[in-house]
C-alpha positions, -999 to 999 in steps of 0.1 A, spaced: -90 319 -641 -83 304 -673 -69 304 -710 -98 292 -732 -93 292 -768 -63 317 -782 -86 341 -801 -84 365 -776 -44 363 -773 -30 364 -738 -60 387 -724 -76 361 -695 -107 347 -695 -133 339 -667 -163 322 -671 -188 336 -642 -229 337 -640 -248 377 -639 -261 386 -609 -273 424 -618 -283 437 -645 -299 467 -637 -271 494 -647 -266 506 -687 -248 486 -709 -231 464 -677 -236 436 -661 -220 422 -626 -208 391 -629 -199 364 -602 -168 341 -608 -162 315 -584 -134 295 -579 -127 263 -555 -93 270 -530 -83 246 -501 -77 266 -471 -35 264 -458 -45 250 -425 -72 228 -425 -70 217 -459 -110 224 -465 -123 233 -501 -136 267 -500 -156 282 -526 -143 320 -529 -164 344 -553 -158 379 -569 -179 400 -585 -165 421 -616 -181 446 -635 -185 438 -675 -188 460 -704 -223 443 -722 -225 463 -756 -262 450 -766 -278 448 -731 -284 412 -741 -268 394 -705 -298 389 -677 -298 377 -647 -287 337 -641 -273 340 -675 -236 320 -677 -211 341 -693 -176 342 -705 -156 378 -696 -124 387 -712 -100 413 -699 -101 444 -716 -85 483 -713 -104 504 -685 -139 515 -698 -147 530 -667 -138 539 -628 -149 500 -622 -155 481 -659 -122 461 -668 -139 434 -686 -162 431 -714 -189 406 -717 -173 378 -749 -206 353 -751 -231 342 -736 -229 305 -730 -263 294 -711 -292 315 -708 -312 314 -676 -343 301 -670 -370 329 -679 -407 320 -659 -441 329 -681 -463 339 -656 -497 352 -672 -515 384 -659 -546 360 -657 -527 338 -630 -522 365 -609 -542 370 -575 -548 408 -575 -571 396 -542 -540 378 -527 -519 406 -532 -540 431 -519 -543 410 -488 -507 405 -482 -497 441 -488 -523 451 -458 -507 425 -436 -473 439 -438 -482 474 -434 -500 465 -402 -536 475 -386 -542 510 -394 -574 530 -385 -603 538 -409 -603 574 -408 -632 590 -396 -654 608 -418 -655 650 -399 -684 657 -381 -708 684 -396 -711 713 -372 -744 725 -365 -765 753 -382 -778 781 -371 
């Protein structure tokens, strides 16, 4: 938790990374933040997830992002998504690199042996 910058007044700020995407206009976020435990005095990385209000769609996944309390949007959503301050990583892959062979292969393997099925034998004439 902290106070960056005083443009958004005394609402809090935390600065987290998206791990989901997949839902409408919101994002999941992950905040982490370093605690010593009481006993043993060893640093412990805690993390939360919150759900964020994204109005554009614009977060993805890896993407480091600064949330900023805001009035309930939702049953969950109590933050909304203020900037977007690294983007992740995105990796080209072309459709010419794929195996189509490879993956055919490895798609069999999991599913296991299976039986060709027979074709039905013809019955006779009369």
């Amino acid at each position: 938790m902290s106070s960056q910058g005083s443009s958004y007044g005394r609402r809090r700020t935390l600065e987290g990374v998206v791990v989901s995407d997949r839902m409408q206009k919101t994002v999941v976020v992950a905040v982490e933040r370093v605690t010593r435990h009481p006993l043993y005095k060893k640093t412990i990385r805690r993390r939360k997830k919150y759900n964020a209000h994204d109005e554009g769609d614009q977060c993805r996944v890896g993407d480091r992002v600064l949330i900023v309390e805001s009035r309930p949007l939702s049953r969950t959503k109590r933050w909304r998504v203020a900037a977007i301050l690294a983007r992740a990583e995105q990796l080209e892959v072309r459709a010419e690199e794929v195996d189509l062979a490879a993956l055919g292969e490895r798609r069999r393997q999991e599913e296991g042996p299976q039986e060709e099925p027979q074709p039905p034998e013809e019955a006779p004439q009369p």
